[in-house]
Phi, psi and omega in degrees: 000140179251118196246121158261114177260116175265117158277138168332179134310117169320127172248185198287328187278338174295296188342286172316004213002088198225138173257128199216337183025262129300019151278153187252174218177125189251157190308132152289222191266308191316296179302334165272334164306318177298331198297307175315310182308304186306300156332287167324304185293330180246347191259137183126342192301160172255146185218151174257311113267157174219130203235124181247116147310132180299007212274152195273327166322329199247341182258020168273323180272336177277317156324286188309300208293335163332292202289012197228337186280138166264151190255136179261003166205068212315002159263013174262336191296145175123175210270168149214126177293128161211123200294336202279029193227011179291165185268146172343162182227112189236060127088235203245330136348334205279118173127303192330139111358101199338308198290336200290312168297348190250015179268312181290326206252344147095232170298355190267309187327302226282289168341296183306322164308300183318323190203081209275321208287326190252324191279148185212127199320160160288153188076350216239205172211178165276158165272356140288354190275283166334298189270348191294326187278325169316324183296304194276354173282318205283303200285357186264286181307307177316299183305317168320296186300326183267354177288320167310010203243099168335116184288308178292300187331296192304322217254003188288150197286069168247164170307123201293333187305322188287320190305314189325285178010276165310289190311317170301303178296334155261012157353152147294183134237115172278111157256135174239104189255124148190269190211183203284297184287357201279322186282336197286302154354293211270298196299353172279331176297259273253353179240345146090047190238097212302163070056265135050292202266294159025285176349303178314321164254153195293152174226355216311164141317146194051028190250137179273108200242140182257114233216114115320096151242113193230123179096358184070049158177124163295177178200108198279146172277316175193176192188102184249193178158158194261124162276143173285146162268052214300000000 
């Protein structure tokens, strides 16, 4: 299976440095600049599906890459919304300022940076939380995919290199539009990368990143994004 994951655009609230997570944030000057670019960037790929957090950030740019993308089964074509691909949801943070926070939350604030995987905001989750629903969003498409799959076709006597190929060239293809730890989530499932480490890979906004999985082991493919001139 082949998975594009797209994170949104810069919003107002990235700008603001306001913690929002599930709160929605309309697009900055940047972020709006980016959506032609992503457009540009997706359109003609074949897609089999495309899966949006419902948060408006990420399904308005999921919206868009719709009307541009070829569909390899035009009765599959339009967006389905999936809640697990939503961004952290962080509680009594959400809306905040760093200082509003660390003002309400004292000493939790702190923690909460120290042991960003585990600790969880009052109201909120964690980012093991996070990847478990993501994870488990993941492992639902995969299984899809191999049900799908002609049994005798697989067990016929080929070369293993040809089978790879093969097997690749009718993958399915995933687009995922949503936010930053939620894509940060799924490449830690689908690249076999702790949480931890995660970091190492790029996410900017709007940026696009690409996952070979074939065989039960990823493979990032590519990893763009538009440069700015600041």
């Amino acid at each position: 299976m082949k998975f594009i994951f797209i994170r949104h655009p810069e919003t107002m609230a990235n700008v603001n440095r306001i913690i929002y997570g599930q709160t929605d944030s309309e697009y900055s000057p940047k972020g709006w600049a980016d959506v032609p670019w992503v457009v540009k960037e997706m359109t003609g790929e074949k897609v089999d599906y495309i899966y949006t957090s419902p948060l408006k950030r990420a399904s308005y740019l999921a919206g868009e890459v719709a009307k541009v993308v070829e569909w390899k089964d035009p009765a599959q074509a339009g967006l389905r919304e999936e809640p697990r691909m939503m961004e952290m949801h962080f509680g009594i943070f959400e809306g905040k300022t760093n200082q509003e926070a660390r003002e309400l939350y004292g000493e939790g604030y702190e923690a909460f940076w120290y042991d960003f995987n585990h600790f969880k905001v009052p109201g909120g989750e964690t980012f093991d939380q996070v990847k478990e629903r993501v994870e488990e969003f993941l492992k639902e498409l995969l299984v899809e995919e191999t049900a799908q799959r002609d049994p005798a076709d697989l067990s016929k006597p080929e070369d293993p290199r040809t089978k790879e190929e093969r097997i690749r060239a009718n993958s399915k293809v995933v687009v995922i539009v949503a936010h930053s730890l939620a894509i940060r989530a799924a490449l830690s499932f689908l690249l076999n990368i702790p949480l931890d480490d995660i970091w190492k890979v790029e996410a900017k906004p709007a940026g696009i990143v690409e996952i070979d999985y074939t065989f039960n082991y990823g493979k990032l493919d590519s990893c763009r994004y538009q440069k700015h001139r600041d």
